[in-house]
Phi, psi and omega in degrees: 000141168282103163290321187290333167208052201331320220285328206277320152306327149297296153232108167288151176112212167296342182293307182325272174320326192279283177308321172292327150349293208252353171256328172303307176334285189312316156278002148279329192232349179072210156277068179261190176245147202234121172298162170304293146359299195274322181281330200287349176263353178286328191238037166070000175281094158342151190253001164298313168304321183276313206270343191266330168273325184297318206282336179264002171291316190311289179324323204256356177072074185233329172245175173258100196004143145177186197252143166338089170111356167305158179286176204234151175211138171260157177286089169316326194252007174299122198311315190309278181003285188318315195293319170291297182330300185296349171304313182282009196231024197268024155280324171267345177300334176291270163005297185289329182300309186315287202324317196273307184300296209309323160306333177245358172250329218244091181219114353259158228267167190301140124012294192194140225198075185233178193240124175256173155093161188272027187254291218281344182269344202068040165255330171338142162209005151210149200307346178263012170254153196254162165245148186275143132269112172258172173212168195215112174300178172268160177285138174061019177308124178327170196261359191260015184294300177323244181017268206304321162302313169308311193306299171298324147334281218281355169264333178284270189323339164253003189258344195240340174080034211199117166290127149297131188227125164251108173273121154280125161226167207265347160207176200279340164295316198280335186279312201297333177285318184259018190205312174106168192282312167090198160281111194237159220246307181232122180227163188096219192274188177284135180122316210284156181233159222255000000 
C-alpha cells in the first residue's frame, strides 16, 4: 500500500492528484477559494487537466459551481470529503486498526505494542516497506502466544499489502531502547491504552 499518497495511488493522474489537493485545502482552509493557479500547482495539474477534473467534481457536487478559470471552493460539508479524508489519513487510521485487532486477536494482549517503519511514519510507497511490530508479552503469556503474534502479523501484512516484522522484547523499556518509540498502540500494564 502507498501510506504516502494513497488516493494518487488509487487514481493515478490529475483526478488523483486534483483530490488529493483540494482534500489537503479543504483541511486547512475549509471552503475558502483556491485559484486555479494555486491548485494546478498544489496538485501538479494542468490547469486545461484541471477544469476538465473540477467540471466532474462539480457534477458530483463536491465543488461549487462555477465558469471556467473562475476561482474553485470545495463543498466542505460534502459526504465524499469525509470518505477522502479518511483515505488521506490512514496513519492514524493504521494505529487505531492494529490497537482494535490486537484486543481481539491477541489474548492475552501485550504489555506494550508499538508500530515502526515506514508504513507506520506514513512513508510507505511500496509493497517492499515494512511496518515494524515491536510487543512486550505479557507474564506467563501461554507458550502458544509468539505463534498467534505472528499469525497476526501475518493477517495484518496481507490486509495492509505491506510485509510486517514482528520484534520482542522483554519490557517496554527495552523495546523503547533497542526499537525507538514508533507509534505506540497499547503501553502499560497488559490491555491498557496509551
Amino acid at each position: 500500500m502507498n501510506f504516502s499518497s494513497p488516493l494518487t495511488a488509487l487514481f493515478p493522474g490529475a483526478s488523483g492528484r486534483t483530490v488529493t489537493a483540494l482534500s489537503a485545502h479543504r483541511e486547512t482552509a475549509g471552503s475558502a477559494a483556491l485559484s486555479v493557479e494555486a491548485l494546478a500547482r498544489e496538485s501538479s495539474v494542468a490547469a486545461t487537466q484541471l477544469e476538465s477534473v473540477l467540471f466532474r467534481l462539480g457534477l458530483l457536487g463536491m465543488v461549487e459551481p462555477r465558469r471556467r478559470g473562475a476561482e474553485v471552493r470545495v463543498v466542505a460539508g460534502h459526504l465524499v470529503w469525509d470518505a477522502v479524508g479518511q483515505l488521506t489519513d490512514l496513519r492514524g487510521r493504521l494505529a487505531d486498526e492494529v490497537r482494535d485487532r490486537a484486543a481481539a486477536e491477541l489474548d492475552p494482549a501485550p504489555v506494550h505494542l508499538a508500530l515502526l517503519g515506514k508504513v507506520a511514519e506514513g512513508t510507505a510507497a511500496h509493497p517492499a516497506d515494512l511496518l515494524e511490530i515491536v510487543a512486550v508479552p505479557p507474564a506467563g503469556a501461554p507458550a502458544d502466544w509468539r505463534p498467534r503474534l505472528d499469525a497476526f502479523a501475518e493477517r495484518l501484512s496481507r490486509d495492509l499489502g505491506n510485509l510486517v516484522a514482528v520484534h520482542l522484547a522483554d519490557t517496554p523499556d527495552d523495546a523503547r531502547r533497542a526499537h525507538g518509540t514508533g507509534i505506540v498502540v497499547i503501553d502499560g500494564t497488559a490491555g491498557q491504552l496509551p
